[in-house]
C-alpha positions in Angstrom: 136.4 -37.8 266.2 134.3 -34.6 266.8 133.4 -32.3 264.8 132.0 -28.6 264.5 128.4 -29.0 263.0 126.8 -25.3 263.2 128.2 -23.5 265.5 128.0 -26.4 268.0 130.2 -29.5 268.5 129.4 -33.3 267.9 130.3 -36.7 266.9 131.1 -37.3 263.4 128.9 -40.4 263.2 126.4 -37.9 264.0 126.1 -35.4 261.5 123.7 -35.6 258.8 123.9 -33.7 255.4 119.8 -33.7 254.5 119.3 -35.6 250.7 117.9 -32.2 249.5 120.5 -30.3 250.6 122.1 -28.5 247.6 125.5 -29.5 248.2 124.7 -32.7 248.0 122.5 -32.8 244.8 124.3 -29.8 243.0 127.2 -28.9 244.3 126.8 -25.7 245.7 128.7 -24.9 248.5 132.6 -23.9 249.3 134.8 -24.4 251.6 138.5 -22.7 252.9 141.2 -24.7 254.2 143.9 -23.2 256.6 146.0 -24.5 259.2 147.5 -23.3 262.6 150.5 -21.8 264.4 151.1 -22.4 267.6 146.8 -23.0 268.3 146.2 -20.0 265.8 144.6 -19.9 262.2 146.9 -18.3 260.1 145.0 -15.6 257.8 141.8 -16.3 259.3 140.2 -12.8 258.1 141.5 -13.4 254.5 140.1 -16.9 254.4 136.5 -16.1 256.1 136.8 -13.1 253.7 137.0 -15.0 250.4 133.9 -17.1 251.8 131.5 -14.5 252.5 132.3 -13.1 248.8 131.5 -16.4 247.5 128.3 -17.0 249.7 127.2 -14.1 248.6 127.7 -14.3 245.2 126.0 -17.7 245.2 123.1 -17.0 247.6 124.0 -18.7 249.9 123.1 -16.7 253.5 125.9 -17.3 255.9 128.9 -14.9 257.2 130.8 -15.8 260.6 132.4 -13.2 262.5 136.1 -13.7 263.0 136.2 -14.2 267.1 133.3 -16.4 266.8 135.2 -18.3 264.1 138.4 -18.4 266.5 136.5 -19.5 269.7 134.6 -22.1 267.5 138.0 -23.6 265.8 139.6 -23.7 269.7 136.7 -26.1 271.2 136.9 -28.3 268.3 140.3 -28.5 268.4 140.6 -28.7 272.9 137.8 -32.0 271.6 139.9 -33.7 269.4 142.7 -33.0 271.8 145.0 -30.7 269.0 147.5 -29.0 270.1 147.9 -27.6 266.1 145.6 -28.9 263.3 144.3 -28.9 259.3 141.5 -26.8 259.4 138.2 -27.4 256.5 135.1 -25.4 257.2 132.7 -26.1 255.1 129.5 -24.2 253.8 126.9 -26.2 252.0 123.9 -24.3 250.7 121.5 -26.4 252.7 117.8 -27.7 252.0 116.1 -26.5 249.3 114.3 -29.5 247.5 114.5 -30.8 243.6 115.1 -28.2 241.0 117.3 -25.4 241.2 117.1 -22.5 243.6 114.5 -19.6 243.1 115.6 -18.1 246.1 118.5 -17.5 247.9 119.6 -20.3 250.4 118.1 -19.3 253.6 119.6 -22.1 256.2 123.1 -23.1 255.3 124.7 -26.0 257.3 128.5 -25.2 258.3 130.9 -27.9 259.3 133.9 -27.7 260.5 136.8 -30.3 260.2 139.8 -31.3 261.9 142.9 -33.2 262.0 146.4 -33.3 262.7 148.7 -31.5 260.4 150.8 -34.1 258.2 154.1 -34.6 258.9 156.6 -32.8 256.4 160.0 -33.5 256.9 162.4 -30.3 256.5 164.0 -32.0 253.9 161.0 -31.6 251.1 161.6 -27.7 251.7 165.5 -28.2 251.2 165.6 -31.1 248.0 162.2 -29.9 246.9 159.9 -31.8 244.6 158.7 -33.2 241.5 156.2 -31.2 239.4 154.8 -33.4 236.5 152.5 -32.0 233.4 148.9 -33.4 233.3 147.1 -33.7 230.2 144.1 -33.2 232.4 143.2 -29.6 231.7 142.0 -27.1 234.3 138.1 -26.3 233.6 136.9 -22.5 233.3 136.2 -21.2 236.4 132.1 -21.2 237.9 131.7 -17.4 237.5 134.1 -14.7 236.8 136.7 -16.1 239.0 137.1 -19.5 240.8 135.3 -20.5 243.3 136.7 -23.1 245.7 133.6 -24.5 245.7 132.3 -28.4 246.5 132.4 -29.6 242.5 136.1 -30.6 242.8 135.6 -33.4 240.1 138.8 -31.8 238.0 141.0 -31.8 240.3 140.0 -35.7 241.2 140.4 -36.5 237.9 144.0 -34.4 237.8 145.0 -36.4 240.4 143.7 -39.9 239.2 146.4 -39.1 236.4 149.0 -38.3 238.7 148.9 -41.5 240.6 148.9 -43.6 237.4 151.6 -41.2 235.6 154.6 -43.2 237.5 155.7 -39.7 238.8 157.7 -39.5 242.2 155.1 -40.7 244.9 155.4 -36.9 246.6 154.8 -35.2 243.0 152.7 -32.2 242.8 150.4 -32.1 239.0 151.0 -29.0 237.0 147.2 -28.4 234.9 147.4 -26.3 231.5 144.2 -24.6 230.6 142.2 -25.6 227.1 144.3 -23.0 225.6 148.1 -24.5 226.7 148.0 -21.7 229.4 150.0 -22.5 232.6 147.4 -22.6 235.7 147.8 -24.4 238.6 148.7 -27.4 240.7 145.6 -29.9 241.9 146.0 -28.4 245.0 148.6 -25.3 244.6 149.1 -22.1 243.2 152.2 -22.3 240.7 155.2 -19.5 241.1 158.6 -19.4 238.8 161.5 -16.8 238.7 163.0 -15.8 235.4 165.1 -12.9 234.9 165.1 -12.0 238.2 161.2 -11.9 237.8 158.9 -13.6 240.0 156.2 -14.6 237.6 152.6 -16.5 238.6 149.9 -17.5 236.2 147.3 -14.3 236.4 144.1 -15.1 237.9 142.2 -15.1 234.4 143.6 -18.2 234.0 140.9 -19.6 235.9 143.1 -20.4 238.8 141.5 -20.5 242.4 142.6 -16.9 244.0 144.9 -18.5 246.7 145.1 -17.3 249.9 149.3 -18.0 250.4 149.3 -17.2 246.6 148.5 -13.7 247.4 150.3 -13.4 250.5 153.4 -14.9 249.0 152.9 -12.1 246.0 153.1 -9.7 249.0 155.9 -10.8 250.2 158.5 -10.9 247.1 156.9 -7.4 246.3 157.8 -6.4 250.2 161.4 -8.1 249.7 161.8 -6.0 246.4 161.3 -8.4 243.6 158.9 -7.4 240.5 156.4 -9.7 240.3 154.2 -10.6 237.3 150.7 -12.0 236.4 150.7 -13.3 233.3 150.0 -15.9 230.5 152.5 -19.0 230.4 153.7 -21.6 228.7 155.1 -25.1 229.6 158.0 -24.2 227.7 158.8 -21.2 229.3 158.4 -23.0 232.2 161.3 -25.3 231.3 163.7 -22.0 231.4 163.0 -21.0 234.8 165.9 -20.8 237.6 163.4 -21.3 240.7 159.6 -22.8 240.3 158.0 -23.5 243.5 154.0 -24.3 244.7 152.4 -22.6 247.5 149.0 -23.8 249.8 147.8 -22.8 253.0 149.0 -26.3 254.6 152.3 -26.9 252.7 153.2 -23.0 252.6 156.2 -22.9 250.2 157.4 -25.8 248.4 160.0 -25.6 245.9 160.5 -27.7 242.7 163.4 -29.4 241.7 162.5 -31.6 239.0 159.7 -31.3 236.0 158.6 -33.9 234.1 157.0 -33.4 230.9 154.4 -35.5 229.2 156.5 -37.7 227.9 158.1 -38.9 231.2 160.8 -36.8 230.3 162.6 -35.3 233.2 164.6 -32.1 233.6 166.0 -30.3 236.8 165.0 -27.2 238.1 168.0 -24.4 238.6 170.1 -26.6 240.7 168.2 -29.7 241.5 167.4 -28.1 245.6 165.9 -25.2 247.0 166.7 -21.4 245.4 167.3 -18.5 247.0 164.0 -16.7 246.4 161.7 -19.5 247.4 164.1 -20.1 250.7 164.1 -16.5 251.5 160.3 -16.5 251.3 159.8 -19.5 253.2 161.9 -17.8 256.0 159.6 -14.8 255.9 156.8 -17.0 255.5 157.4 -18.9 259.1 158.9 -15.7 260.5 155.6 -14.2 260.2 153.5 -17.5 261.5 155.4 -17.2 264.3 155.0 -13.5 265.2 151.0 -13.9 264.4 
């Protein structure tokens, strides 16, 4: 396997993080995940957009341009011999010895990761999935909002749970906040339709700003749905005709099933795909496609 190591291309076995890099010893560092369409990252702008905010805000000096970013993603992908690929680029804050920083972070190391896509059969985005309530709450965000930065220990935990919980081996984990707030998946944004309302949990949840979270928001506004940020409960939750995750890889899966706490399992609408999330998912793809 090869991968991108700054800017340049090499074997896996040899890249080296240094011991006194920063996002080895503290953490700090970010990354953005994406995938591609026919050889093409999908929202590449948005995605290297969100990094440079959070590089910036954490001092740590690195910004890509977008064709560079393209050309570099197409090498590594012609090396691994990808026609399509999961895409992680990585930013770690680099050297900077014991101690925290006094200055900003000056030489960054970048990686850049690939593999094939996973295989999703059509049927997940017909019969949907289970989505199963963690006790595992989601922690307040690093700064103002979430970063999706390199301390990913919650959602590790979040899905330790999971896997023991004896939910449906394809389950997705639903986190509350410390205050019983609705937040978000271990790895998804969370979306539900009630009253002909598409509702999300609002970003001062402490949810990670998702980049398919905000282009999905587009999208039902485009179609001519209202759609709502706001504080949720579980409960409410429980009343909704159509709930369905989004993510950059996964794009728009719907949920059939919750399952509480207890075990206790209850159906979503009626037990399959509903017509907003189906409708989305349509203009979703219809969209990859044309990019």
């Amino acid at each position: 396997m090869k991968i991108g190591w700054n800017g340049s291309i090499i074997h896996a076995e040899e890249a080296v993080i240094p011991v006194y890099d920063h996002g080895f010893l503290y953490g700090v560092g970010l990354f953005e995940t994406f995938r591609t369409y026919g050889g093409r990252p999908y929202l590449l702008e948005r995605h290297l957009d969100r990094l440079a905010e959070g590089c910036r805000e954490l001092g740590i000096r690195y910004e890509i341009e977008l064709d560079v970013m393209r050309a570099w993603l197409a090498d590594v992908m012609v090396s691994n011999s990808l026609d399509e690929a999961y895409v992680r680029l990585t930013v770690t804050a680099g050297e900077a010895g014991l101690g925290l920083p006094q200055h900003d972070y000056e030489s960054p190391n970048a990686l850049l990761l690939v593999k094939p896509l996973p295989e999703m059969s059509e049927r997940l985005y017909e019969e949907g999935k289970e989505l199963a309530l963690l006790s595992t709450r989601r922690n307040t965000p690093e700064g103002a909002i979430r970063f999706k930065s390199l301390h990913y220990m919650n959602n590790i935990l979040a899905k330790r749970e999971l896997r023991g919980s004896g939910a449906a081996a394809n389950a997705e984990g639903l986190m509350l906040t410390r205050e019983g707030w609705l937040s978000e998946g271990i790895v998804s944004n969370l979306f539900f339709v009630k009253d002909g309302m598409v509702h999300t949990p609002s970003i001062d949840t402490g949810i990670l700003p998702g980049i398919t979270r905000a282009r999905v928001m587009e999208l039902a506004t485009g179609a001519g749905f209202s759609v709502r940020e706001g504080h949720y409960t579980w409960e409410e939750l429980t009343h909704a005709q159509e709930i369905w995750v989004t993510n950059s890889i996964q794009e728009i899966v719907p949920i059939s099933t919750l399952r509480a706490g207890d075990g206790q399992r209850m159906r979503v609408g009626g037990g399959t795909a509903g017509p907003v999330a189906t409708m989305l998912l349509q203009t979703y793809r219809s969209e990859t496609a044309a990019d």
